[in-house]
N, C-alpha and C positions, 0 to 999 in steps of 0.2 A: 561612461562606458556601461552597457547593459552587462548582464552575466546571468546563468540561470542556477537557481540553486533550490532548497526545498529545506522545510522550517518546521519539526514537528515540535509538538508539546506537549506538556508532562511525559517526560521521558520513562519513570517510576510510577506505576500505579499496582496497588493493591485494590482486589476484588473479589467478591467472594462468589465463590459456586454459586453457579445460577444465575447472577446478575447478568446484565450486559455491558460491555466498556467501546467507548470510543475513541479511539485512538489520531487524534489529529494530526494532518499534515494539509500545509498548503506550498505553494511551489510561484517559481517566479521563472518565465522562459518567453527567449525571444523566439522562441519558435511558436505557432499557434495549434500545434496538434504535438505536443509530448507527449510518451511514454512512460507509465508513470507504474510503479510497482511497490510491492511492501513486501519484506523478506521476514525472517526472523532468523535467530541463533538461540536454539535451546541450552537449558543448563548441560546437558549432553555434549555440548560445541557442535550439535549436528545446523548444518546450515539450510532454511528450508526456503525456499519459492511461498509466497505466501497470496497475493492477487497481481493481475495485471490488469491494466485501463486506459484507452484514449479515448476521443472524444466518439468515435463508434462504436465503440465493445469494451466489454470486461470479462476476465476468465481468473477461475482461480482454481487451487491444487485441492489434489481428492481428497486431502482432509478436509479444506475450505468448504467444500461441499453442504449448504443446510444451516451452518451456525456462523457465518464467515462474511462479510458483503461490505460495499463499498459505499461509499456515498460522493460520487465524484461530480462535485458544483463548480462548473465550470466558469459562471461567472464570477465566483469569487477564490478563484484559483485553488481549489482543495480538492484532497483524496482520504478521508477521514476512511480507517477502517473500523468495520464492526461487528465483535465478536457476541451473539447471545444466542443461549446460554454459553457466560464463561465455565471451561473445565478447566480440572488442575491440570491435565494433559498442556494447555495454551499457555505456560508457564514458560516465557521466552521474552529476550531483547527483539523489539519489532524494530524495522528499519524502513524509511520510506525514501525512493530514488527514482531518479529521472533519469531518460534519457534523450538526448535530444539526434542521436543517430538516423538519418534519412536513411533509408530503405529505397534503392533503385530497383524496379524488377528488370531482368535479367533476359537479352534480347538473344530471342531462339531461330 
C-alpha cells in the first residue's frame, strides 16, 4: 500500500545571526504534482504560512520576502527550506506539509 507522507530532519537546530540554515524535508506521494508548504509556529504560538511549491511555482509570505527560498528537487523528492541571513526574529518550530488535494476548476 503506497501512502504519502513528508520526513524532515533535524528537527532542533541552533544558528547564529547571519548565518544560513537549511532546513530539510523530503516527501513521498502517489500523486505526481503535490503541494507542498512550510509553516512555522513562533515562540509567540502565532501560526505563520511560511512558503508554497509545486512542480510550477513557488510563493512565499511577506516576511519570506529576500531572506526565505526553497530549494525544491524534484527528482529526489524535496522542499528544503532556506533561510539566509538567519535573524533572531526566524526563532520558530518550522513544519513542512503536503497536500495531495486536486483542485477541479469550476464550470461557468
Amino acid at each position: 500500500m503506497l501512502c504519502d507522507k513528508v520526513t524532515q530532519s533535524s528537527p532542533d537546530q541552533m544558528v547564529a545571526s547571519g548565518s544560513e540554515v537549511v532546513l530539510l524535508c523530503t516527501y513521498d506521494s502517489t500523486y505526481s504534482d503535490p503541494g507542498l508548504f512550510w509553516y512555522r509556529i513562533r515562540p509567540d504560538y502565532n501560526f505563520q504560512f511560511v512558503f508554497y511549491g509545486d512542480k510550477s511555482r513557488s510563493h512565499g509570505s511577506y516576511f519570506a520576502k529576500g531572506r526565505f527560498s526553497v530549494k525544491h528537487l524534484l527528482t529526489q523528492k524535496a522542499f528544503h527550506l532556506v533561510i539566509s541571513p538567519v535573524s533572531t526574529e526566524d526563532s520558530a518550530t518550522y513544519y513542512c506539509a503536503m497536500s495531495t488535494m486536486m483542485q477541479v476548476p469550476r464550470k461557468s
